[in-house]
C-alpha positions in Angstrom: 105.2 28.7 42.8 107.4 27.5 40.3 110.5 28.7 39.9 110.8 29.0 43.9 113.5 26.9 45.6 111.8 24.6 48.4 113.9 23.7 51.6 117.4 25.3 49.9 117.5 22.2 47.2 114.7 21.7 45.3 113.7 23.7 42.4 109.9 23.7 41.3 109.1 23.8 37.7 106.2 22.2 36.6 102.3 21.7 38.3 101.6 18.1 38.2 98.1 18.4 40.0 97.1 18.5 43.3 94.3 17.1 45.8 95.2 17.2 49.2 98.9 18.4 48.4 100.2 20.3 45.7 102.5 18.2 43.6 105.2 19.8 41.4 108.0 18.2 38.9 110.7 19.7 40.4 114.8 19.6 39.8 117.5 18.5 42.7 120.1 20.9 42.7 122.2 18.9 44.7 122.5 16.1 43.5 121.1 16.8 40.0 118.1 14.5 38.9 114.4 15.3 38.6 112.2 14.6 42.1 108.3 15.0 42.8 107.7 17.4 45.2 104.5 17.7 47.6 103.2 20.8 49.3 100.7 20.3 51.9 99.3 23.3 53.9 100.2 23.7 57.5 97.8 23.4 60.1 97.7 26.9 61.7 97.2 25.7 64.8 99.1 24.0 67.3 101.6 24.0 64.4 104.7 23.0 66.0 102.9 19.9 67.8 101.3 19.2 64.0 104.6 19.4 62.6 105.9 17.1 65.0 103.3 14.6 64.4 103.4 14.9 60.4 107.0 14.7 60.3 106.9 11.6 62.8 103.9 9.9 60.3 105.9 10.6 57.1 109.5 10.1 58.6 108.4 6.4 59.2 107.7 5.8 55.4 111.6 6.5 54.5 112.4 2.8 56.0 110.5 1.4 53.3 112.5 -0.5 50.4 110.4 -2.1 47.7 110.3 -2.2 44.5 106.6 -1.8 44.4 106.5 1.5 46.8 107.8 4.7 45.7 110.8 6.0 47.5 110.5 9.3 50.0 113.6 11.1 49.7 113.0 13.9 52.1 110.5 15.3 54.4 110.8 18.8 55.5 108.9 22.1 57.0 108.7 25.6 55.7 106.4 28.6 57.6 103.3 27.2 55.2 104.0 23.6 54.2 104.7 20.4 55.0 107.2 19.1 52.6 107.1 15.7 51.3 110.2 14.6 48.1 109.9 11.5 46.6 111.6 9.9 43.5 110.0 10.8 40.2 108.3 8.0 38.1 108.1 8.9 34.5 104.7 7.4 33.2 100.9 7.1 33.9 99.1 6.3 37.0 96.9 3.2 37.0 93.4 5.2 36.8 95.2 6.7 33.4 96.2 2.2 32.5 92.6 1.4 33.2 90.9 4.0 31.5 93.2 3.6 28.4 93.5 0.1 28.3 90.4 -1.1 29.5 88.9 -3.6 29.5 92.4 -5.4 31.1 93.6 -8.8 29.8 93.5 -11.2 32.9 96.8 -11.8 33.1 97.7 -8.2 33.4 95.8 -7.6 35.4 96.9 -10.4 38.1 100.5 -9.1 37.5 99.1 -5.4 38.4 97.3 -6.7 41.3 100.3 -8.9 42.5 102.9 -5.7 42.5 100.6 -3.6 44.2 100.0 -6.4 47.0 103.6 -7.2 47.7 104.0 -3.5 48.1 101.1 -3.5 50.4 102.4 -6.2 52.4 106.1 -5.0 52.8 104.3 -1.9 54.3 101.8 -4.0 56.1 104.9 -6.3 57.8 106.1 -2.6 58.8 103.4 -1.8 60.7 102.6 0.8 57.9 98.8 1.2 56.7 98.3 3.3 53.7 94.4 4.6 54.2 94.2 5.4 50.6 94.9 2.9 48.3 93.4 3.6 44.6 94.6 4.2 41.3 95.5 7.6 41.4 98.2 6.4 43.9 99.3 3.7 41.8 102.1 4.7 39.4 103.4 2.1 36.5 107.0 3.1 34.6 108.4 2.8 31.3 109.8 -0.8 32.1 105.7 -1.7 33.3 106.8 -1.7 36.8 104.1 -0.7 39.7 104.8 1.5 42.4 102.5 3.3 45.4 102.8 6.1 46.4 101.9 8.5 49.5 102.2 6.3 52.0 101.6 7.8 55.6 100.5 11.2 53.9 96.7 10.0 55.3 97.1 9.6 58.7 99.7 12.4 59.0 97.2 14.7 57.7 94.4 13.4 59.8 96.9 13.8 62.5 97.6 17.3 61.7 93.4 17.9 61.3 94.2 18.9 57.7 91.9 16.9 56.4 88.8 19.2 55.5 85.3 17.1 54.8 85.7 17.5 51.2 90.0 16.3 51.1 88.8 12.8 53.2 85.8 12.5 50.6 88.3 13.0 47.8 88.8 9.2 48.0 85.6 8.2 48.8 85.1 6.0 45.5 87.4 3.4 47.0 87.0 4.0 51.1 86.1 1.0 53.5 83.1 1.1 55.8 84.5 1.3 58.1 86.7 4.6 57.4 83.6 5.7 55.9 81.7 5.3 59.2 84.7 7.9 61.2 85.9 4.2 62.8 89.5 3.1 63.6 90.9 1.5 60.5 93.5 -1.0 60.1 95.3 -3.2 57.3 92.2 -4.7 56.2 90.9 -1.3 55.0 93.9 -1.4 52.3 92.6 -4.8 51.5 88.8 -3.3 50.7 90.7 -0.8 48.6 92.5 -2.6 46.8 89.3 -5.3 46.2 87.4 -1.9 44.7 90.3 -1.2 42.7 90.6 -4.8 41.3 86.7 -4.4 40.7 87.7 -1.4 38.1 90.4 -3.3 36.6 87.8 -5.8 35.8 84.8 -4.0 34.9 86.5 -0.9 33.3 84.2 0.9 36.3 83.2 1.8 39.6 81.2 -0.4 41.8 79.7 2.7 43.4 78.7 5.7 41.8 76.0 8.5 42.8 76.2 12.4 42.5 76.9 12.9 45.8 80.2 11.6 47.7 78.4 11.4 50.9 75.6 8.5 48.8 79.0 6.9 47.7 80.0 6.4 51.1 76.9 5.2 52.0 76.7 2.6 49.5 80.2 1.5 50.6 78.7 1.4 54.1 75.1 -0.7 52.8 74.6 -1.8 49.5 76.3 -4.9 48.2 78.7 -5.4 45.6 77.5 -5.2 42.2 77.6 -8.5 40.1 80.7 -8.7 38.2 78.8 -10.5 35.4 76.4 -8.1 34.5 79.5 -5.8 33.9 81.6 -8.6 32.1 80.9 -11.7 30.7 83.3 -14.8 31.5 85.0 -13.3 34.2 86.7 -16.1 36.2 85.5 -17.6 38.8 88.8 -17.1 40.6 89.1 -13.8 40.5 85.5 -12.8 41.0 85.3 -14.1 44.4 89.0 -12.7 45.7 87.0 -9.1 44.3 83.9 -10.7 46.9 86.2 -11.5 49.9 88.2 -8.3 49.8 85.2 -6.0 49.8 83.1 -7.6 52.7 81.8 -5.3 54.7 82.8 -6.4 58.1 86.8 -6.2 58.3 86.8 -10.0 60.3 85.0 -11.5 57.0 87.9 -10.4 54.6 90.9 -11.3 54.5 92.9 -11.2 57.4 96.6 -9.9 55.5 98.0 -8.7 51.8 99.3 -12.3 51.8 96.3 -14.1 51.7 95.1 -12.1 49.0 98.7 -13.1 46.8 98.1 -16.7 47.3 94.8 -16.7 46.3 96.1 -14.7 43.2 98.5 -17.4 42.4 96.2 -20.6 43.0 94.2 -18.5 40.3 97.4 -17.7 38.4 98.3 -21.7 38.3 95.2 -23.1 37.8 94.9 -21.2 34.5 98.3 -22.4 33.5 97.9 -26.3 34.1 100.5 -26.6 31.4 103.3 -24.2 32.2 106.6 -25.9 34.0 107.6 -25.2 37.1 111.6 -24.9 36.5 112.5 -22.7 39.9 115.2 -25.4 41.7 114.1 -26.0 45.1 116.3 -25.0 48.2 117.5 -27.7 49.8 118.7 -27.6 53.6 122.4 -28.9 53.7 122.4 -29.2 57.1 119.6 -32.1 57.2 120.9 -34.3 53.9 123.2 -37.1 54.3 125.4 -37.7 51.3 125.8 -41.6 50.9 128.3 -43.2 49.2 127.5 -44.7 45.3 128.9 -47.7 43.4 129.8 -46.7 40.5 127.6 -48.1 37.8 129.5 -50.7 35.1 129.3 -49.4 31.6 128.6 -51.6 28.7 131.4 -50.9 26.0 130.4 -48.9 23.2 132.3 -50.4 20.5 132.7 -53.9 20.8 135.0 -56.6 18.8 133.0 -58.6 16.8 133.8 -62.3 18.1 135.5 -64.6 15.8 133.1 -67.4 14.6 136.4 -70.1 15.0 139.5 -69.5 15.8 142.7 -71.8 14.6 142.9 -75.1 16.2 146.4 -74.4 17.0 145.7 -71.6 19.1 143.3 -72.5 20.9 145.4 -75.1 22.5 148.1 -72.7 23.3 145.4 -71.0 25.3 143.9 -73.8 26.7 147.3 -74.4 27.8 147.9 -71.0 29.4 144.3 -69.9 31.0 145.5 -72.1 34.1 148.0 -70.2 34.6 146.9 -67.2 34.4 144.1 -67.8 36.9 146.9 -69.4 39.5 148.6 -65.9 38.8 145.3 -63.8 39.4 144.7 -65.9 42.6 147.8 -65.3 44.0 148.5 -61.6 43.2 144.8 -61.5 45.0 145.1 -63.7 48.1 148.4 -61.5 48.3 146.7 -58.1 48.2 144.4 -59.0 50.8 147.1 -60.7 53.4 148.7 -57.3 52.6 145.8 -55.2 53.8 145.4 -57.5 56.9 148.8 -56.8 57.9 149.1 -53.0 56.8 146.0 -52.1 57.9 146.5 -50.7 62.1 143.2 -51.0 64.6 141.5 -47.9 64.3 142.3 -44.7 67.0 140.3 -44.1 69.6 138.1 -40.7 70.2 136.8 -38.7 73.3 133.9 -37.2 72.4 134.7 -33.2 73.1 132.1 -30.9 75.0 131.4 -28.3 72.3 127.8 -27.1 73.9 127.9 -23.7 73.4 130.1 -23.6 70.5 129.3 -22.3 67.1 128.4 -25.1 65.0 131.0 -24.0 62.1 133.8 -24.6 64.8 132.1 -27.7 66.1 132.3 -29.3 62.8 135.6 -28.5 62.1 136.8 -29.6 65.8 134.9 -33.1 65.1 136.4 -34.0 61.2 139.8 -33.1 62.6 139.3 -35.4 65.1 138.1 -37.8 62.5 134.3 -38.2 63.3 132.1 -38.2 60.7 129.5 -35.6 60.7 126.1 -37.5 60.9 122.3 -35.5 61.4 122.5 -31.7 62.5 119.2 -30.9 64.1 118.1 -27.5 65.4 115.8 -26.7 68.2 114.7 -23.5 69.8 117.0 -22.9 73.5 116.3 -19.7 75.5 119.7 -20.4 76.8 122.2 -21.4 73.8 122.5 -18.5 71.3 121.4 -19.2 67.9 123.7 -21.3 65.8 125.4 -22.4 68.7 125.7 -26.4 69.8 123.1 -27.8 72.1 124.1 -31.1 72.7 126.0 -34.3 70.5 124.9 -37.8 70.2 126.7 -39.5 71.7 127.3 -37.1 74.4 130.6 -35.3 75.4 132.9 -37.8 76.6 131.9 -40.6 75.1 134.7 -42.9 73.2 134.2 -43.1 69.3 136.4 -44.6 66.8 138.0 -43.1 63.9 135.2 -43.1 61.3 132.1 -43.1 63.5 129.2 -41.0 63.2 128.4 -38.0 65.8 125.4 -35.8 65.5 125.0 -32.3 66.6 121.8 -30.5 68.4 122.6 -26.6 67.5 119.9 -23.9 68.8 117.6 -22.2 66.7 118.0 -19.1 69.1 115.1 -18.6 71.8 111.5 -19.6 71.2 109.9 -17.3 68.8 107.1 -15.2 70.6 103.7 -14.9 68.6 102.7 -11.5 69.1 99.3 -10.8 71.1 96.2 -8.4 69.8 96.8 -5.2 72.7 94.7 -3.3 71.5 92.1 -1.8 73.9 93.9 -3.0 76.8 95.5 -0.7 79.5 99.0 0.7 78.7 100.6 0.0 81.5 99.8 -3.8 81.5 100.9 -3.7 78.2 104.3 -2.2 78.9 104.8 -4.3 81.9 104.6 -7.1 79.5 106.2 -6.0 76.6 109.5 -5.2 79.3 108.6 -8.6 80.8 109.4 -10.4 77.2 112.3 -8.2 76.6 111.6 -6.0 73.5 114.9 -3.8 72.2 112.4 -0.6 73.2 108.8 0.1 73.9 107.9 3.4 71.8 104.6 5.4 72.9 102.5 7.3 70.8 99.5 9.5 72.2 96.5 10.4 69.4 92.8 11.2 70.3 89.9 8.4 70.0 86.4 8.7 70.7 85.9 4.9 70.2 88.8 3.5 72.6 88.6 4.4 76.2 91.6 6.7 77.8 95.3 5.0 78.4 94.1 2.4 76.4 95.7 0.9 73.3 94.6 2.2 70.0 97.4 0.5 67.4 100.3 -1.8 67.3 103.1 -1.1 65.1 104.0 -5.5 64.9 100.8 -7.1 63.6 99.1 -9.6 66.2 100.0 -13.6 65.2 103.4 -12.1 64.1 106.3 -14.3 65.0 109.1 -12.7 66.4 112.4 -12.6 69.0 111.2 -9.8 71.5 115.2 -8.7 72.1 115.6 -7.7 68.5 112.2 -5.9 67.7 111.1 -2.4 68.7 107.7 -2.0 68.8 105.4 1.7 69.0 101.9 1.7 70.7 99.7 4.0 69.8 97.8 4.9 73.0 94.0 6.7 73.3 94.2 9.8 75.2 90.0 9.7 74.9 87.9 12.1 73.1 89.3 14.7 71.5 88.6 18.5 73.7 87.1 20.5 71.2 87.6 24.4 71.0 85.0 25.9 72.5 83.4 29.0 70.7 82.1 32.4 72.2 78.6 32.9 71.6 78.2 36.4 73.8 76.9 38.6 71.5 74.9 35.9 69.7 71.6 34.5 69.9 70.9 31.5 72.4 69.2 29.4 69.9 72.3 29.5 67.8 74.4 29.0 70.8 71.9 25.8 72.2 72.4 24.4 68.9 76.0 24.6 68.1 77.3 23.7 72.0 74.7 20.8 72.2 75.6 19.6 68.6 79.2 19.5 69.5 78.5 16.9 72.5 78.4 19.7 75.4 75.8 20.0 78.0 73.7 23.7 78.4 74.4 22.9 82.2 72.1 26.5 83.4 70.7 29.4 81.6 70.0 32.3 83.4 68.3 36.1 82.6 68.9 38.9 83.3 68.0 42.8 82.1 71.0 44.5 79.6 70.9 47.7 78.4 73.7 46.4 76.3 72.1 43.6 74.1 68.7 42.8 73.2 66.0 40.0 74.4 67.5 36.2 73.3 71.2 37.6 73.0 74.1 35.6 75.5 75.1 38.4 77.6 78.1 36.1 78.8 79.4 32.4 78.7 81.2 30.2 81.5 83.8 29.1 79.8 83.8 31.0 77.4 87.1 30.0 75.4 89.4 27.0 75.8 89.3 23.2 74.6 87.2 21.2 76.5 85.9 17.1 76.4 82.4 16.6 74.9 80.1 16.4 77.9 81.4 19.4 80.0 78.8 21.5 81.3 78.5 25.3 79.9 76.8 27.8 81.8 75.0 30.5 79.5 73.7 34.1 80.6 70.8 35.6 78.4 69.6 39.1 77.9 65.9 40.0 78.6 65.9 43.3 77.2 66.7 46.5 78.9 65.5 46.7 82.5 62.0 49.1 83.3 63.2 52.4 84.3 62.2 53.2 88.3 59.2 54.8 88.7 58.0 57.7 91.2 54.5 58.4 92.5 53.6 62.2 92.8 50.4 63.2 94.5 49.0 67.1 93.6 45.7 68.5 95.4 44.4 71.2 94.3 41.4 73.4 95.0 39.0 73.7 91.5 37.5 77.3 92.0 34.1 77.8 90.7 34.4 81.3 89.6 32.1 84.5 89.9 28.6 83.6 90.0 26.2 86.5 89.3 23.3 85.0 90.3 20.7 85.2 93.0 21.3 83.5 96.6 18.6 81.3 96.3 19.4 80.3 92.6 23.1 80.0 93.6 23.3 76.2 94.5 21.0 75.1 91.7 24.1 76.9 89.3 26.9 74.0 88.1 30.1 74.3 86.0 31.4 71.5 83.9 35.1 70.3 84.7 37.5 68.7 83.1 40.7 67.1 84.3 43.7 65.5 81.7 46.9 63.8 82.8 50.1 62.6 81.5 52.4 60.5 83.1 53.5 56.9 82.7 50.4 55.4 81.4 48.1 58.4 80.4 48.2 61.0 77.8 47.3 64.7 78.2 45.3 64.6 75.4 42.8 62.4 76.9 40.2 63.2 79.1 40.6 61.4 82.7 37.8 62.7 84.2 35.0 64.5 83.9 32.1 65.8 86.5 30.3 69.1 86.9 30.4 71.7 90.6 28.5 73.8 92.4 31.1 75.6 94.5 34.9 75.8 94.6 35.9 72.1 94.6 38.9 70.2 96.3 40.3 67.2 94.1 43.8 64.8 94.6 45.9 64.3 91.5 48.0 60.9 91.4 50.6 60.3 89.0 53.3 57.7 88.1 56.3 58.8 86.1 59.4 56.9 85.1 62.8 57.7 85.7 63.5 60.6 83.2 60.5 61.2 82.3 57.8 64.1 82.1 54.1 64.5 83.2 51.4 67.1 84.4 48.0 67.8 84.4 45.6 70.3 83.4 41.8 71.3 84.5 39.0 72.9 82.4 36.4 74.9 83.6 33.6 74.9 81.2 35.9 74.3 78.9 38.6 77.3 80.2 41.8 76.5 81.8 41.3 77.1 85.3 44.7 74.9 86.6 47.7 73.3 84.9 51.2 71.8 86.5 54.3 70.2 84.4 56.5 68.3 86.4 59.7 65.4 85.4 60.8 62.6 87.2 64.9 63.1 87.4 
């Protein structure tokens, strides 16, 4: 493969590795730069509806935009492959960090574990679950940066059915139960993956290991965690039970989202750094802080004369003599001052209160200081019928008189009540839509995949996590919807033995509904002569009707009756010896049964001797008989059944 141009742009030239994709360094010729490229194999059937579906799964990762997540540059199709392009990261992936490094200094490995979680959780907030979170997925740059990678490849190639018993087990080390187990999986199966992986970065190993992947997924499913002690002395307590809570086997006694897990990681984070400052400013809400006026503080002169001990006589007489005056002065130049500002000073202007409801707050405030009103408390409330940012109400209300210099608050709307979204999963689809258009959502986007846990027309997934808080008339939401069990292809056993084909239907959930026989010429006893249905995809529990050989059927058979006279012979003897004279006879027969080398019968005469022949041949085949006197052939007859 390398050296070939995929999709017209991207040249492959080196083999990274592969599991399920191949993944190639490979050169942009567009736009010049170095991308990762991933080749996964088409289904080869139902491929346009699988392409549809992968590119749909994939497509939805492009929206992502974190610094922790790799970025998909391009998804694409060719005759074999589903195409997947992402940006190349130049540096090891965490299995490689663990492995080299290990065991992990605590504090890295809380700064790992807090990159990978915020990644989780922007994809999380998305309504994006990865399925198969481990280290191999995890890449970490030059700069130390984290970033995962191959998000939505699971699902799309579960979707597609690409995903073989021994691809899913690839990822078995890390798996959840309940993936384990063939069950729906949501975000908290990341969170158990990412609790096995923060297990490694601890230990330096796997909690689970056995020589089969099938026993690793059944320790995942049974066994409890392994005691972080006995792998690691002085772990903290902190993180040891965040590893606990995330790898619970029941998804309700984890945690319920990524950012749980990050604040448990920084209570840990803080409590082991009771010393370090916390110099972040805080943001402060301008809109709810009320700037009083301050007195300006008197400051005591820095450098002051030193006072003289006593001063001439003769001065201080002169000053004696003028102090009264100058305090006549002062009290004049005062008393003046004020009778000014009595007289200068004109009653204050009245003010109508303006009816701004419904006008941008911005606007409000200016319309108010022009006026002369001091701005006093804005407030903010949640109004289905005032758009956000928009005046409610003032206190005092519109039309109220105010003075020049008087205080007015302002009520401005927070936009509609947030709606807290509700868990619809398993409930009908159409209640759901009638709900969803009932609140008002932007659009209501519907997604069909098979389920053999979740009844039919029933909802399987939500794209917005349940408890989220949202507007419905700016959020688009997808359902996923069960469509039931998934028909399997049924196979044609004609030709084949009926155990095999008992065992394969019946293993495969269908019901042997009749099973009748019948004689073929064609195929032997125990051999399915035919099948009803015989090809097609059908639901586990349809009946199938089987027809079974029971051998070739007995060829007709004809009777044919001979009678025949036995003749004595000469006899050369005297009359009155003549009946006291006897001939031994001897009849043999072949036909269906008998063989013409056995005797049949044998008695002696006196005298020529009728006797009746019966024999039974089968269609096509040959018979006769033959008679012996005294040992010579006296009769003898050939005859085939055609």
């Amino acid at each position: 493969m390398e050296g070939n141009i995929i999709s017209d742009r991207y040249r492959l030239k080196k083999y990274l590795g592969g599991g399920m994709s191949s993944v190639y360094l490979a050169d942009d010729i567009i736009l010049d730069r170095e991308v990762v490229v991933k080749l996964i194999k088409s289904d080869p059937y139902n491929k346009e509806k699988m392409m549809q579906r992968f590119q749909r799964e994939v497509q939805n990762t492009t929206r992502l935009n974190h610094p922790n997540i790799v970025t998909v540059i391009d998804v694409d199709d060719t005759s074999e492959y589903h195409v997947l392009v992402t940006e190349y990261i130049k540096g090891p992936n965490l299995k490689q960090y663990i492995d080299e490094n290990k065991p992990l200094p605590y504090d890295k490995i809380v700064e790992l574990s807090l990159m990978t979680l915020r990644g989780i959780e922007h994809a999380h907030n998305r309504g994006i679950i990865h399925r198969d979170i481990k280290p191999q997925n995890i890449l970490i740059d030059e700069d130390g940066q984290l970033e995962i990678t191959d998000f939505g490849i699971a699902k799309a190639l579960s979707e597609t059915r690409l995903t073989e018993t021994n691809q899913v087990m690839g990822s078995v080390q890390y798996i959840a139960p309940e993936q384990a187990k063939g069950k729906h999986a949501d975000e908290r199966a990341d969170l158990y993956s990412f609790g096995i992986m923060l297990y490694e970065m601890i230990t330096g190993e796997l909690p689970f290991q056995a020589e089969t992947q099938v026993s690793v997924a059944l320790q995942h499913i049974q066994s409890p965690m392994p005691n972080i002690d006995d792998k690691r002395e002085g772990v903290p307590l902190g993180l040891k039970n965040i590893v606990y809570k995330c790898t619970e086997k029941e998804p309700n006694d984890r945690y319920s989202d990524a950012s749980e897990v990050i604040r448990d990681l920084l209570d840990y984070k803080n409590m082991t750094h009771a010393y370090k400052a916390n110099n972040e400013p805080k943001k402060v809400d301008k809109d709810k802080v009320k700037v009083a006026p301050v007195a300006p503080v008197p400051v005591k002169p820095k450098n002051k004369k030193p006072e003289q001990t006593e001063p001439p006589k003769e001065e201080t007489k002169k000053k004696r003599r003028i102090w009264p005056i100058i305090v006549i002065l002062l009290l004049l130049l005062i008393g003046g001052s004020a009778l000014g500002a009595l007289f200068l000073k004109s009653t204050p202007k009245e003010v109508t209160v303006e009816n701004v409801q419904g006008m941008h707050v911005d606007e409000a405030v200016q319309k108010f200081e022009e006026a002369g009103l001091v701005i006093g408390d804005i407030t903010r409330e949640h109004n289905e019928k005032i758009e956000k940012d928009h005046v409610i109400n003032t206190s005092p209300k519109s039309g109220a008189i105010l003075k020049e210099g008087d205080t007015i608050d302002l009520n401005v709307s927070d936009g509609e009540p947030p709606y807290e979204m509700e868990d619809f999963t398993k409930k009908s689809i159409d209640d759901v839509k009638k709900k969803l258009e009932e609140l008002g959502f932007n659009s209501v986007n519907i997604e069909e995949e098979y389920s053999s846990e979740i009844d039919k027309n029933k909802v399987i997934e939500q794209s917005i996590k349940p408890g989220t808080k949202i507007i419905p008339k700016e959020e688009s939401i997808t359902l996923t919807v069960s469509q039931g069990p998934e028909p399997i292809e049924i196979e044609n056993f004609v030709g084949r033995p009926f155990e095999e084909a008992r065992q394969v239907l019946e293993g495969n959930g269908f019901i042997i509904n009749s099973v009748n026989e019948i004689h073929s010429d064609e195929y032997d006893a125990g051999i399915v002569v035919s099948q009803d249905p015989s090809y097609g995809a059908f639901l586990p529990g349809s009946p199938i009707n089987l027809t079974v050989s029971k051998g070739k059927a007995p060829k007709e058979a004809k009777e044919y009756q001979f009678k025949v006279t036995i003749p004595f012979g000469e006899d050369t003897s005297k009359d009155k010896d003549k009946k006291e004279k006897t001939k031994k006879v001897k009849v043999y027969i072949e036909d269906k049964t008998r063989s013409i080398d056995d005797v049949e019968e044998e008695f002696v005469i006196f005298e020529d001797t009728p006797y009746t022949i019966n024999l039974v041949l089968e269609e096509g085949e040959s018979g006769g008989y033959r008679i012996e006197v005294d040992g010579k052939k006296v009769l003898e007859e050939k005859i085939k059944n055609d």
